[in-house]
Each structure stands twice: as C-alpha cells, then as structure tokens.
MARZAKOL-985066 format. One record per residue: x, y, z of N, C-alpha, C, O, CB in turn; residue in three letters. Coordinates in steps of 0.2 Angstrom, whole numbers, plus 5000, padded with zeros to 4 digits. Glycine has a CB too. Layout:
BEGIN
XYZXYZXYZXYZXYZala;...
! end
This chain:
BEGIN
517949345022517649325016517149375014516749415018517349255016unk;517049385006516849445006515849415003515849375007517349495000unk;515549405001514749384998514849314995514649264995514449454992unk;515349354989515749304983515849244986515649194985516349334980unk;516449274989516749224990516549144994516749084994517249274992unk;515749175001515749135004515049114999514649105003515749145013unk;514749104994514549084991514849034988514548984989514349124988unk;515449054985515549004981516048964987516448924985515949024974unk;515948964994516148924998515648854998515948805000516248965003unk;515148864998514648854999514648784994514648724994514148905000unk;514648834985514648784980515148724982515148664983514748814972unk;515648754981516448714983516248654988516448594987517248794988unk;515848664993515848624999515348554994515348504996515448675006unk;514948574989514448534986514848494981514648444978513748584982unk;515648524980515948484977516148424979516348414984516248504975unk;516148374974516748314977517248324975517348344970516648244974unk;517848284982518348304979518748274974518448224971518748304984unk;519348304971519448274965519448294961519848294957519248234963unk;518848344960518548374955518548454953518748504956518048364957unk;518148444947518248524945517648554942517348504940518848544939unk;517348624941516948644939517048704936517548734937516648644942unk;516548744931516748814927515948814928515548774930517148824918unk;515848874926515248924924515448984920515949024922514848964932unk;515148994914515149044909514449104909513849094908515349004903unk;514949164909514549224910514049234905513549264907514949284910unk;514049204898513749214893513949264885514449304886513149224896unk;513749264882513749284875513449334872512849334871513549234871unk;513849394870513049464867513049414859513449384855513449594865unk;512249424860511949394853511949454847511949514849511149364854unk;511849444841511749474837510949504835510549464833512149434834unk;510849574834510249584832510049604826509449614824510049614835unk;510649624823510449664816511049684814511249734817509849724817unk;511449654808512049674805512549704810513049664812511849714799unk;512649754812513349764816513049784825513349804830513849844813unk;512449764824511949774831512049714839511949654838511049784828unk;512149734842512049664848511449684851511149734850512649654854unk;511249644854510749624858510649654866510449604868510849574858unk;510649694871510949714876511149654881510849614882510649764878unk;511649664882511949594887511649594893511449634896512749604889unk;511449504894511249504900511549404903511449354900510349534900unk;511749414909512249404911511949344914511449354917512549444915unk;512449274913511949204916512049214926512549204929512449104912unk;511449224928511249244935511449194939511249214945510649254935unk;511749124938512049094941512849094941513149074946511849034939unk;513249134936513749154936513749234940514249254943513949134929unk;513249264938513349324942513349304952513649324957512649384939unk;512849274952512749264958513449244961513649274965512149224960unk;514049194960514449174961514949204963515349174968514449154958unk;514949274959515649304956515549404955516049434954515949264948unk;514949424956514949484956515149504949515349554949515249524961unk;515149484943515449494935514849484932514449444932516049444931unk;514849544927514349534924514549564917514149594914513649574928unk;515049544915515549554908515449474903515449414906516549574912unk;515249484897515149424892515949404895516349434898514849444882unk;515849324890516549294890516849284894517449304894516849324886unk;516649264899517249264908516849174909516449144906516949354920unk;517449164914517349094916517449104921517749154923517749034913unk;517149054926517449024933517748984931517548954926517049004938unk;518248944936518248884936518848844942519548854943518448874929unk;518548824945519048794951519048724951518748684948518848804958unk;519448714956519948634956519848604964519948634969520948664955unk;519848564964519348544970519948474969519848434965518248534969unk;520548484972521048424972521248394981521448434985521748454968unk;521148344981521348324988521248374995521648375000522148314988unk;520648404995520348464999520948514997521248535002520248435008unk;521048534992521348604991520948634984520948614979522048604990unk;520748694988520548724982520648774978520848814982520148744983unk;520648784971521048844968520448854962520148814959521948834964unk;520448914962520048964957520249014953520749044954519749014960unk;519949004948520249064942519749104938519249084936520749024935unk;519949144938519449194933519549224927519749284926519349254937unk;519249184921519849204915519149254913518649244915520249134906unk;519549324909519249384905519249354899519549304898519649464906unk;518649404894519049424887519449484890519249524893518449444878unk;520049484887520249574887520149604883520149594877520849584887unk;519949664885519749724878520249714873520549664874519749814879unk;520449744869520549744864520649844865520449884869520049704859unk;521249844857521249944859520549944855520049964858522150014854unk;520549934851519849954848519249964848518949994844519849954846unk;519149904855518549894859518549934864517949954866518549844862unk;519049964867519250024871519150094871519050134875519850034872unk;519350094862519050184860518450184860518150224862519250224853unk;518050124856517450144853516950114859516350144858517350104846unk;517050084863516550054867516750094874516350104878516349974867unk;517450094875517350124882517550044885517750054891516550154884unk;517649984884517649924888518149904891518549864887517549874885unk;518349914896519049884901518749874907518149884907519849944904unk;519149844912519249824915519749854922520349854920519249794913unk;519749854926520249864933520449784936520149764941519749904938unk;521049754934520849694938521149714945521049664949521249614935unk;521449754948521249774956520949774958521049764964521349794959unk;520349804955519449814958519249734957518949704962518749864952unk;519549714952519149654951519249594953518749554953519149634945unk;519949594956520249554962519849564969519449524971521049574963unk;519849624971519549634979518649634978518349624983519849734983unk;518349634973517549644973517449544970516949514972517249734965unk;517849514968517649424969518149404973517949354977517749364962unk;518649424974519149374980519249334977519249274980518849354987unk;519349324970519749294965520449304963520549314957519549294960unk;520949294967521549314966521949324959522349374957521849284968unk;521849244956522249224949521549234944521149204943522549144950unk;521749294939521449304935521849324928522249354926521049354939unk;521449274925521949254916521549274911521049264913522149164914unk;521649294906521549304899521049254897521049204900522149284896unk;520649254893520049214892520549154887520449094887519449264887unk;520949174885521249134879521749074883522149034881521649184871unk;521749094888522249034893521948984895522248944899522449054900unk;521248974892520648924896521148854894521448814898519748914891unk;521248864890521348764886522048754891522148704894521648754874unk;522348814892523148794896522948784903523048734905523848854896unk;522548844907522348804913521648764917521448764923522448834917unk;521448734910521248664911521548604911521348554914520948654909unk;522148614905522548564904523148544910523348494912522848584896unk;523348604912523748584918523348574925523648534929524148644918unk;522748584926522548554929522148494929521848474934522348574932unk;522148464925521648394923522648344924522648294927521048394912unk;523048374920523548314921523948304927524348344931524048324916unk;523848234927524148204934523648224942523748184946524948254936unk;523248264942522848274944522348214950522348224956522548294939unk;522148174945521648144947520948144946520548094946521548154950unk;520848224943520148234945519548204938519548224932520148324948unk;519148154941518548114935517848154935517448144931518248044938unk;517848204940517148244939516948294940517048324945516748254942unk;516648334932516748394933515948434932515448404929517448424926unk;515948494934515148514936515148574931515648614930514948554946unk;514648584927514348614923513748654926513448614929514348584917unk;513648724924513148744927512548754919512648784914513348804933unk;512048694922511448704914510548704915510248664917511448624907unk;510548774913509748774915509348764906509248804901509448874920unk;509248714906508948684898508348684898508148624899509148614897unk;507848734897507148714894506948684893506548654897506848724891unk;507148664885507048634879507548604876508048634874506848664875unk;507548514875507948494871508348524864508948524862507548444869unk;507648564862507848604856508448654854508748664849507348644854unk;508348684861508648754862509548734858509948674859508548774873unk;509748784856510448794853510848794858510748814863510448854848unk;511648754857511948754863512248804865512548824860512248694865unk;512348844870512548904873513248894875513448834877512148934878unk;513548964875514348954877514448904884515048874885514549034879unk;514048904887514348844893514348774890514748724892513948834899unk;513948764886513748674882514248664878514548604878513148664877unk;514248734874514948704868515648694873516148654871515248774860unk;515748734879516448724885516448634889516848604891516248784893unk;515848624888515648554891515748484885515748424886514848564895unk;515648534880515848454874516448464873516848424874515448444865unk;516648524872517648524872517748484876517948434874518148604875unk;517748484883518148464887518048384887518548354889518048484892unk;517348364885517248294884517448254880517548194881516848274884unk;517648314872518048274869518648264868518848234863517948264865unk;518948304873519748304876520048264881520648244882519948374878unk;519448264887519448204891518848164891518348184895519648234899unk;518748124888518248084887517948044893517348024894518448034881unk;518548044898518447994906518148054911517848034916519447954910unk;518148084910517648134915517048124914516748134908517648214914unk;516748104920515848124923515748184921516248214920515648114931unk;515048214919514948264918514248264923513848214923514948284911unk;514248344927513648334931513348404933513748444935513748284937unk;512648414933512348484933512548504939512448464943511648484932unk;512648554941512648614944512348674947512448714951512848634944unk;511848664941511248714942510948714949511048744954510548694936unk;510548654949510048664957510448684962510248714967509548584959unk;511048654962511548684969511448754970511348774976512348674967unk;511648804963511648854966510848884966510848944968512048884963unk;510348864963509748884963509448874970509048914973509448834958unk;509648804973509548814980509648854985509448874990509648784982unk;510348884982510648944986510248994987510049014992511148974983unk;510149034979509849054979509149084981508949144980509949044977unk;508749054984508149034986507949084993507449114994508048944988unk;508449094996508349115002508849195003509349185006508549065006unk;508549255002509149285002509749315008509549325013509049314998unk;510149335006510649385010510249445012509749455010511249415005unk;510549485018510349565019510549595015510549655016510349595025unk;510949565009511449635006510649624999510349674996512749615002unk;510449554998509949534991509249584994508849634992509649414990unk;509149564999508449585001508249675002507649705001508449555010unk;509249725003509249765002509049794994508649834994509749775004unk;509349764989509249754984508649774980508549824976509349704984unk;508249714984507249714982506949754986506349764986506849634984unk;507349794991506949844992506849894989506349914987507049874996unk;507649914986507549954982507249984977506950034976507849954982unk;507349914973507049894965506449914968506349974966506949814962unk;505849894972505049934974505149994975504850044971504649904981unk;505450004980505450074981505450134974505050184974505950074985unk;505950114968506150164965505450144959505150184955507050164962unk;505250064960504550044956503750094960503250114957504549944956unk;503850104964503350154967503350204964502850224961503350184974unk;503950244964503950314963503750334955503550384953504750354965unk;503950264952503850284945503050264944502650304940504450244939unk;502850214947501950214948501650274948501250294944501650174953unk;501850294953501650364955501650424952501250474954502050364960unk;502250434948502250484942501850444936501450484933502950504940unk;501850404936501150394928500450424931500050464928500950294926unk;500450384939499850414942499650494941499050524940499850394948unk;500150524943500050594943499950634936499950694936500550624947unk;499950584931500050624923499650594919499550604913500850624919unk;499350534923498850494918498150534918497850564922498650394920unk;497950514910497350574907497050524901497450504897497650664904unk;496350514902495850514896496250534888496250594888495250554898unk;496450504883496550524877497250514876497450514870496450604877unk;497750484882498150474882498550404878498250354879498150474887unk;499250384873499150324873499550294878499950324883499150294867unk;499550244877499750184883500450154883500550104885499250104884unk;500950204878501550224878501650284880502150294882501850224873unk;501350314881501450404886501550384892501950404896500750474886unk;501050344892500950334903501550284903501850274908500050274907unk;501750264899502450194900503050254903503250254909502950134888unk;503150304899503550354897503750374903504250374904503350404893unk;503250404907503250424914503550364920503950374924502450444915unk;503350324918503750264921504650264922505050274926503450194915unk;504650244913505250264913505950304913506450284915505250254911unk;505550364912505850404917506250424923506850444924505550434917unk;505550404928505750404935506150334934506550344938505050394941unk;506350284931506850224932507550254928508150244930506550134927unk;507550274923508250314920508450364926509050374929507950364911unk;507950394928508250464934508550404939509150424941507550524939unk;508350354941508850334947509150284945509050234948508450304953unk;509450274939510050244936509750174934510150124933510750234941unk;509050164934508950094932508650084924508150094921508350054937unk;509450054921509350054915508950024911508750034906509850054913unk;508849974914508349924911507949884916508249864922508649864906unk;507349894914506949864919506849784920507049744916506449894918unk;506349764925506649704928506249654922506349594922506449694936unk;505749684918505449654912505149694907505049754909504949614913unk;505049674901504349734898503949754900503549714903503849724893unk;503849804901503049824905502549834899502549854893503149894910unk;502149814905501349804901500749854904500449854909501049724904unk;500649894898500249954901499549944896499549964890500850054901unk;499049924899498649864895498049904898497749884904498749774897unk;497849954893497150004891496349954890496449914886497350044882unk;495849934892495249934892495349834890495349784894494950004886unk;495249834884495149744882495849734882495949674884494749714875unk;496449764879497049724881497549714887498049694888497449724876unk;496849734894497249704899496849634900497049604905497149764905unk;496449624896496249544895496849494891496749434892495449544890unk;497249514888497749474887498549464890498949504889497649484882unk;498549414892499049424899499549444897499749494900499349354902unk;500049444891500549474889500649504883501049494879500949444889unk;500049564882500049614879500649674879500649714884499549634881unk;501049664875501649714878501649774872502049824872502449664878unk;501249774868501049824863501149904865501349954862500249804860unk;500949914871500649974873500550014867501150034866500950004877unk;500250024863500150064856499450084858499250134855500250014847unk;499050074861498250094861497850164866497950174872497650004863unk;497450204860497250244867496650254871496050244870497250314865unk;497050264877496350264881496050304883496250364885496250234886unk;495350264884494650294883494650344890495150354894494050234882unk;493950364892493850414898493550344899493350324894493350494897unk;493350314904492950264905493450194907493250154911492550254898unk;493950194905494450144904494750124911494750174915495050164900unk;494950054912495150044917496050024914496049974910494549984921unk;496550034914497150024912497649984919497850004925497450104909unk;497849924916498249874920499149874919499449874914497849784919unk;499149884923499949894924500349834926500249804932500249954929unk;500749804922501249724927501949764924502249774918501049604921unk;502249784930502949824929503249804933503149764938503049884929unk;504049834930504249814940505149844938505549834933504249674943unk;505449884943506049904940506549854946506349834951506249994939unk;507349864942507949804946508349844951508149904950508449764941unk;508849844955509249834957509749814958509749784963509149844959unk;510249814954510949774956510549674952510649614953511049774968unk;510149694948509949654943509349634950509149574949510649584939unk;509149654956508749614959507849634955507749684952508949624969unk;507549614956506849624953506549634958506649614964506449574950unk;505849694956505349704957504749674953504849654947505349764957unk;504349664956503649644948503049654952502949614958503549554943unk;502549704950502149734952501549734949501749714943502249784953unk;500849734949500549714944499949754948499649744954500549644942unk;499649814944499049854947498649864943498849854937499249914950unk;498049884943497449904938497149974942497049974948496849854937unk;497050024936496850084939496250124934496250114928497550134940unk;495850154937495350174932495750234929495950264933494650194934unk;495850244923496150304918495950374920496250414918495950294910unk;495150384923495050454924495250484933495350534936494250474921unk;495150414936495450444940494950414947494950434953495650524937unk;494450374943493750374946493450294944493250274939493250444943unk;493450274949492950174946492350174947492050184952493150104950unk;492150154942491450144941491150094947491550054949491150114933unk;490550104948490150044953490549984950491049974953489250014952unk;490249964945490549914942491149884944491149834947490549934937unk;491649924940492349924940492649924949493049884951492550004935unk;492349944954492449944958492249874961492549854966492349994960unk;491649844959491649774961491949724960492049674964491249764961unk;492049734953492449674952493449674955493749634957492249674942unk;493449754953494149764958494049734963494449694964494449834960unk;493549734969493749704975493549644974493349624980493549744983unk;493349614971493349534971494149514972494349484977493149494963unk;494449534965495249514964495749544971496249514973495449564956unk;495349604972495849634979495649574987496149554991495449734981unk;495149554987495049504992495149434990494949394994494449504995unk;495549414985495849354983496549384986496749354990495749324975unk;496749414985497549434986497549434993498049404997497849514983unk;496949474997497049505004497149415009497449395015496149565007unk;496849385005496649315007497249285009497449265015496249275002unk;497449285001498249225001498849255005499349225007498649214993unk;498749345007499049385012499049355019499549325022498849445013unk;498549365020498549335027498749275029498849265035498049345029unk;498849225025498949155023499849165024500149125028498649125014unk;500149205022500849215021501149215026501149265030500949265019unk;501649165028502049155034502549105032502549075027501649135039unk;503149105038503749035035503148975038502648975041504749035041unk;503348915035503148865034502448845031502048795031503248845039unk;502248915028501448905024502148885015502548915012500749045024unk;501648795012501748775007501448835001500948865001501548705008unk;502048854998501948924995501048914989500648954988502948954988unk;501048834984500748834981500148834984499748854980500948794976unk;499748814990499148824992499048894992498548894988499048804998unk;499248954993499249024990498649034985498049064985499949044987unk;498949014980498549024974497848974975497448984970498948994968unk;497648934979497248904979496748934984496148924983497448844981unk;496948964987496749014995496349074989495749074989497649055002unk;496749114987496549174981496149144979495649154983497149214976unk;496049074974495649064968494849054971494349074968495948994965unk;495049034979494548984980494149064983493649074982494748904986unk;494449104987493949164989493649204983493049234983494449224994unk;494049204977493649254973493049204967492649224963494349314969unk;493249144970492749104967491949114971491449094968492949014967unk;492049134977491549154981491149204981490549214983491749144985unk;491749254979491549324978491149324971490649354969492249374978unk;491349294968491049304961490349264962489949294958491549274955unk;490249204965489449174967489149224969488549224966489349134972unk;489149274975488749324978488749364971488149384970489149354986unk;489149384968488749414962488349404957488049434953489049444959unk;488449324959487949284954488249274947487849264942487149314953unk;488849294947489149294939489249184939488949164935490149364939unk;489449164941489749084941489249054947489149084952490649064943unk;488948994946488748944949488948904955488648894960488648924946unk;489648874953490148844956490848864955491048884950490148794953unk;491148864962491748904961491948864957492348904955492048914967unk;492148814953492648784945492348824941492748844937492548694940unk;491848864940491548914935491948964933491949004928490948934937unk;492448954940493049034941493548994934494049034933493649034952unk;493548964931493948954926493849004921494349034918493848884924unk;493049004918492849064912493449134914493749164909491949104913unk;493649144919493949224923494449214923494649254919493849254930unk;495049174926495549154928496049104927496049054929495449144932unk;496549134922496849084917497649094921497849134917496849114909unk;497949094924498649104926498649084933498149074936498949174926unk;499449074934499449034940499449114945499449164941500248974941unk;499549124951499749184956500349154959500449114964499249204962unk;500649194954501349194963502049174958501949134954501249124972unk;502449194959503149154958503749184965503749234969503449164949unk;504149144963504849174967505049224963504749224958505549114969unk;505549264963505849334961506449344964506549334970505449384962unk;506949374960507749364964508049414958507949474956508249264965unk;508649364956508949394951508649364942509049364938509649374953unk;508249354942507749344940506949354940506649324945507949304940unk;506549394937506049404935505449334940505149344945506049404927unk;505649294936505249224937505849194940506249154936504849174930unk;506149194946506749154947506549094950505949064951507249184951unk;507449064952507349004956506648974961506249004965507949004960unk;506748914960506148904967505548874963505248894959505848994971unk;505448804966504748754965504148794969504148814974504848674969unk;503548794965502948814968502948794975502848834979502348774964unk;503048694975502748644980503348674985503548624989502748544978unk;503748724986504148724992503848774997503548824996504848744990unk;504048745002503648785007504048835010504648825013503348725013unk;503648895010504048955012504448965018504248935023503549015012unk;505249015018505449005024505649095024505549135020506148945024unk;505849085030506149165032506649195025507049155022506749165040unk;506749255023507149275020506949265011507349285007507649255023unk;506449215010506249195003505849265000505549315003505749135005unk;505849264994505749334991505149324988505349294983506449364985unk;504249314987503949294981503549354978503749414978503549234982unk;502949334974502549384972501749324972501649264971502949424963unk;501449374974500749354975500449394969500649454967500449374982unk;499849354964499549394957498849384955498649384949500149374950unk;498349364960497749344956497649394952497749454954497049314959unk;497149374944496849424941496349394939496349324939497349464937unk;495749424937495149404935495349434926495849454923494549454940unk;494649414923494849464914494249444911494149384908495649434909unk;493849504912492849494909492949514901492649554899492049554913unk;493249474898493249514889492449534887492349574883493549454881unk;492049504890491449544888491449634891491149674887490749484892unk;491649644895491649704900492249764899492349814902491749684906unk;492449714894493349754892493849764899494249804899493349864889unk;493649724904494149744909494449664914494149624917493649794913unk;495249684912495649644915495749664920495949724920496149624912unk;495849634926496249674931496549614937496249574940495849734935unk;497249634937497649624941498149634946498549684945497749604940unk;498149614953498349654958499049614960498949554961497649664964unk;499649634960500249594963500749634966500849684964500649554959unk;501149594972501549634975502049584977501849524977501349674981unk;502649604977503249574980503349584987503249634990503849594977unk;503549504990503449504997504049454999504249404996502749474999unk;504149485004504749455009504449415015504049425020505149525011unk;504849365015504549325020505049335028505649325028504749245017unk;504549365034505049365039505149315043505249255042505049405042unk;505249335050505249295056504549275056504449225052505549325062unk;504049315060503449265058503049285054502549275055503149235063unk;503149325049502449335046502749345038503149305035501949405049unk;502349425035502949445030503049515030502649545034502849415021unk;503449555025503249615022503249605015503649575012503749655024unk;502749645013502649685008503049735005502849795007502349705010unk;503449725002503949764999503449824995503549884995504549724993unk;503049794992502749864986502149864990501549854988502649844976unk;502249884997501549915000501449974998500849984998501649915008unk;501850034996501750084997501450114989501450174988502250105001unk;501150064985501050074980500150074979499850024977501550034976unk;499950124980499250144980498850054978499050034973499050204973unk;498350034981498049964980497349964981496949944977498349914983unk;497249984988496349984989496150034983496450064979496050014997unk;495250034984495050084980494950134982494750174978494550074977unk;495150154988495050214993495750244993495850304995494650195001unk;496250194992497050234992496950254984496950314983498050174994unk;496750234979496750244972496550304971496850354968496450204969unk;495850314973495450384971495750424974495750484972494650394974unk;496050414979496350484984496950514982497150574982496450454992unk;497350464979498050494976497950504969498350534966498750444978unk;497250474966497450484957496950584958497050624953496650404949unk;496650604964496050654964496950704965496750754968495250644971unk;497450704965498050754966498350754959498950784958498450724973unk;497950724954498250734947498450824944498150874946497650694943unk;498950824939498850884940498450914933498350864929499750924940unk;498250954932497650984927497150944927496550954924497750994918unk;
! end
C-alpha cells in the first residue's frame, strides 16, 4: 500500500458497513469576467488521494466488508488542452492513488445509482468543514442534497473530524515536507536580510522573499506575507506592505513558504538598519523569553494550550521588572492573540488548542507584544515538531536572538 491508499484504509475502517462515502476536490472560483481564482484543493480530499485537480470525487462502497473505490475526473476538454495545457495521465494517476477504477466526472449519477440499488447501504459520509451557517453551499453540499433528494432514506453523517484526526499526527513522508517548507522559508529570510536597507519599501523586502520561493519551485506561499514596517507591525494582519521604512524602524515579518502544500509560518521582527536600539532590544527580549519559556515547556504529553499561558505569564513578568504593567492582567494593554496553532496542510490546520501534544504533531509557537505608542510590534514564531521526548525546531536556523540578528544583518551587502 502506497501513503494513499493506507490512509484511506484507515477512513474505510471508520466506516460502517453498508455504507458509502465521497469527498470532492473543490471548484475554481470566479474573479473577474474570464479570470479564476488560483485553485486550491479541499485538504481533506488531497490528503486522501494525492489529487489536487478541481472537479474529482472520491467515493467508495463499504458493502458486506467489501470495499470498492472510484475516482471520477472532469476530463479536459480539446480546448482546455490547447489553451491551458490541462490533462491528465490516468497510469500515473492509477499507481500515485492506488485507485484502479477511475471514470469521467459525468458518470457520478450512474455509479452511485448502481451502487445504492439492491445494495443495502442507509449511511453515507460526507466530508464538511462549515464555519458559518451563512456560508454558500460548496461543491460537496450541493453532492450531498442530490443525493438526499434521490435517496431520501440515507442517514447523512460528517466525516470531517475522522480525517482531521488523522491528520493531527504526521507521516515521515509530511514531516519531510515541513522540513522543507522552513528550510526554503530560511533561505528566503535570509536574502531579504542581506538586501534590507533604510529607504526601502516593505514590498521590495517581500520581493526578495519571493524570489528565493519562485527559485525553488514554491509557487505560492503558505499565506500572505506580512512585511509590517514601524506602527503597522502593531496591527496583526497588515498585509498592505505599501509603506517605507524608516532608518530607526523595527520591521516584523509573519511568512512562511509550502511544500507539497505542507506549511511553514514563521514570524520574526528585525531592526531595518541592521542594529536595535536599547530600547528595541528590551522589549525584543521580553517577547523572546516568552517563547524560550513555552520552549522549554515543549514535549509529548505537555497539554498544547497551557503554552500560551506559560509565554503570557513570563513576559507578564518581564514587563513588571520594567515597570511598564503592575499586574501581570495588565499584559492585556500588549497582547492581543492567542500563540500557537497546529500547521499541516493547512496554514491554521486540524487540531483543538485543549489537545495534549504527542510525538510527530506539527505546531507553531507566536507570542508577540505591540506598544503603538512606540511604533513597535514585534513577534517572534517557529514551527515545531514534536519528538520522542522533547521537540525540534524546524525554523531554528532562522536568525532569532539579538546577537544571531546583529551578526548576520552586519554581512549586509553596501
């Protein structure tokens, strides 16, 4: 069995028998008269099946402990073929899911219909990660009222957390993945570092970023990046980058590039000339000894949301010895966000706060402070891997103290 395949061994096993389930890859949206949107692929259907093509279905049959699987395409079209380039190989596409029977998108209704008759089967699994009541229903919702109002006697029942839980913990092929993604997110830190200059704006330094991610095939990154010059690193999701900065400026970075859709998210503050003021340097290691804190805290069976309580509560302390807050709750004026989430195939992926960390779990640690009287936000985050007993640090190698900072921004060139 190949990744795929014992993945969806796993779902299959969560099925009852009798039963049947689909997952749809998703839909390019529309952006502007003959424009789409760039496609991006429902991460519970990719995880499943390695496809990352709009318009495909899963869907298997879970009858008297026998299982069968199908994998319908849209097929290009010739004219989708000249102009976009879009086909397919289904002999790659057979040996890379270990989906044998693979049909036409437009065959849905015939092999559902032949498998629902005579059948048996009353329960079928939809996979739905729903926000908001509000939210417009997406290609899997309008697949799940078809069917309900064609077989009205079918149970209908989520699927989501099944594979969310899967998800949670990863493979050596995922964890390969999230190495990477940091690794190639270093190099590109690293070249902004070596080209950032006073006078600059805070799209030139993105530039350099993206660069080093286009040179190593990462077409899009794992979010907007946020390259957040003097007071709008006081606002958490400043994604403007339009402003120039000053000689004096402290500029905060929350980036992060993918791999194989896996995420990086990194989140640094650096002074713009190259040099931190007293100042700037005290309040940096407040924020940096909230992180070091919830680090050392990091291990399997440490409950992940105490973390952020551990960070909050040290740099509430740190900030008394400066006499800036009275009581560590005073740390509220500074400190508006939670620290930390899980990260996968998703940015913010799968995974409750209250779950308590295990080997192989992927997260990110992020306190940040943000003095708008002082123009200066800053926050410090790394992605981290949970091991046997402790963790790693995936984006260790991305300059963080103030003593790695001054030392590698003082090799700038001119």
């Amino acid at each position: 069995m190949n990744t795929y395949q014992q993945r969806r061994k796993k779902y299959q096993d969560a099925m009852k028998d009798n039963s049947m389930a689909f997952l749809y890859s998703g839909d390019e949206a529309e952006s502007s008269h003959d424009e789409c949107f760039a496609f991006e692929v429902y991460r519970n259907f990719y995880y499943l099946t390695g496809v990352d093509t709009p318009k495909a279905i899963y869907l298997v049959f879970k009858v008297a402990g026998v299982v069968s699987e199908t994998l319908l395409m849209h097929t290009p079209t010739e004219h989708e073929q000249r102009w976009s380039g879009i086909k397919f190989d289904i002999d790659e596409l057979k040996e890379k899911t270990g989906i044998s029977a693979i049909r036409p998108l437009e065959d849905w209704e015939d092999v559902v219909s032949r498998g629902l008759f005579g059948s048996g089967v009353k329960d079928c699994y939809m996979d739905m990660a729903r926000w908001r009541m509000s939210y417009p229903y997406n290609g899997e919702q309008k697949l799940a009222h078809q069917l309900l109002k064609a077989y009205p006697y079918l149970t209908m029942h989520n699927s989501y957390e099944t594979v969310a839980q899967m998800r949670t913990v990863k493979t050596p092929e995922e964890i390969a993945a999230h190495r990477k993604a940091c690794l190639i997110t270093e190099q590109a830190v690293k070249n902004m570092l070596d080209n950032i200059k006073p006078g600059m704006m805070e799209y030139e330094v993105e530039a350099y970023y993206d660069f080093v991610l286009k040179s190593n095939e990462v077409m899009t990154p794992a979010f907007p990046t946020i390259a957040a010059g003097g007071i709008n690193a006081c606002y958490m999701h400043y994604m403007r980058n339009n402003s120039r900065l000053a000689d004096g400026d402290m500029i905060l970075f929350d980036l992060g590039a993918r791999w194989d859709y896996y995420c990086a998210d990194v989140s640094r503050t650096y002074p713009v000339n190259g040099k931190f003021t007293a100042r700037q340097k005290e309040l940096y290691n407040v924020v940096l000894a909230g992180l070091n804190a919830a680090l050392e805290a990091t291990k399997p069976g440490q409950p992940k949301d105490e973390l952020q309580n551990i960070s909050k509560q040290v740099m509430a302390q740190e900030l008394m010895k400066l006499k800036m807050i009275e009581t560590p709750e005073e740390i509220s004026k500074y400190y508006f966000h939670g620290s930390g989430h899980f990260i996968g195939l998703d940015t913010h992926d799968v995974g409750a706060n209250g779950m308590t960390l295990a080997k192989d779990m992927v997260f990110t640690l992020e306190p940040g402070l943000y003095f708008d009287d002082e123009k200066i936000g800053i926050r410090i985050e790394d992605t981290i891997l949970i091991t046997e007993d402790g963790k790693e640090v995936l984006s260790g190698g991305i300059p963080k103290t103030v003593e790695e900072i001054e030392a590698y921004m003082s090799r700038r060139k001119g």
